[in-house]
C-alpha positions in Angstrom: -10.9 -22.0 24.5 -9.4 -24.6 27.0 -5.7 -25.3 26.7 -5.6 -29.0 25.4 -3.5 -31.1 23.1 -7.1 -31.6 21.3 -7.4 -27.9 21.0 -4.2 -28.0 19.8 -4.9 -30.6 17.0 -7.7 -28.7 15.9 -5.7 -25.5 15.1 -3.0 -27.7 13.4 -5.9 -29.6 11.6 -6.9 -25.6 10.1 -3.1 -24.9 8.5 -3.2 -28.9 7.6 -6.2 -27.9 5.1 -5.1 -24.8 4.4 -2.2 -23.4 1.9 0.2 -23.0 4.9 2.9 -25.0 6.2 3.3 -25.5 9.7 6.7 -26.0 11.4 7.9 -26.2 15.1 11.7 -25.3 15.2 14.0 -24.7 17.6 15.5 -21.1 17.8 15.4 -17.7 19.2 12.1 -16.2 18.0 8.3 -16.1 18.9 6.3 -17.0 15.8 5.4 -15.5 12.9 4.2 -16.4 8.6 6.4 -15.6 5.8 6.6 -16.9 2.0 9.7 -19.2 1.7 11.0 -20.1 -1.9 7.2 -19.6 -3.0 5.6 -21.7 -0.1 3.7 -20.1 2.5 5.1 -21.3 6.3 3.9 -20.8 9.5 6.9 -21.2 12.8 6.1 -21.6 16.1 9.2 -22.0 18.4 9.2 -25.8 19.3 10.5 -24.6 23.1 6.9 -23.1 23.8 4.4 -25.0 26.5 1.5 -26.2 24.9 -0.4 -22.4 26.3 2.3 -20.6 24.2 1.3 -22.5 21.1 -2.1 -22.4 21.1 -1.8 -18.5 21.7 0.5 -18.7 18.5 -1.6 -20.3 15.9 -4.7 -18.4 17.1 -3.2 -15.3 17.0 -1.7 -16.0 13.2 -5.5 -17.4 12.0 -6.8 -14.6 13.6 -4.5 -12.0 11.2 -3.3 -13.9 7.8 -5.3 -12.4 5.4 -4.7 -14.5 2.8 -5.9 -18.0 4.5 -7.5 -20.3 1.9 -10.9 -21.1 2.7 -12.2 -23.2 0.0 -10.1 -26.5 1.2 -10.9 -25.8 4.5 -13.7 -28.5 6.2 -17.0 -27.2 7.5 -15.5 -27.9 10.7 -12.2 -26.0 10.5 -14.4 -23.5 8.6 -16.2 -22.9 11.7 -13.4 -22.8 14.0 -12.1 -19.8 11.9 -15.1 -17.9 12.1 -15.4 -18.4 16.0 -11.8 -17.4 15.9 -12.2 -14.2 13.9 -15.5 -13.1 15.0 -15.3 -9.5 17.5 -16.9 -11.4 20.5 -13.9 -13.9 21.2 -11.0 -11.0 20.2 -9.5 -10.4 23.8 
């Protein structure tokens, strides 16, 4: 997968659809999911190149188990699956 702001896009584009909210902020951490105040929210520290984010969100779709797929397009659907599949796991 080729480091671009497009790539990036698309990843955003995936949590967009899905029942996850994404948030760059500012902070001494990495990245990570958690449930907050019954809303499920995705942070990716706003201070990472645009490399360290797309490593982020891949490695998050790549491990939340409890990613809603029915809102997702066929597009982002795909994605996913190319995501998830053994082959691209590195």
């Amino acid at each position: 997968m080729k480091y671009t702001k497009a790539t990036l896009a698309r990843l955003e584009d995936v949590f967009a659809e899905s029942d996850y909210a994404l948030r760059y902020e500012k902070g001494q951490f990495r990245a990570g999911s958690c449930v907050l105040r019954e809303q499920r929210v995705v942070l990716v520290n706003s201070y990472f190149p645009l490399e360290g984010r797309i490593n982020c969100l891949i490695d998050l779709l790549r491990t939340l188990p409890d990613l809603n797929l029915s809102h997702l397009t066929p597009r982002s659907r795909t994605l996913l699956e190319t995501l998830r599949s053994p082959t691209t796991a590195a």
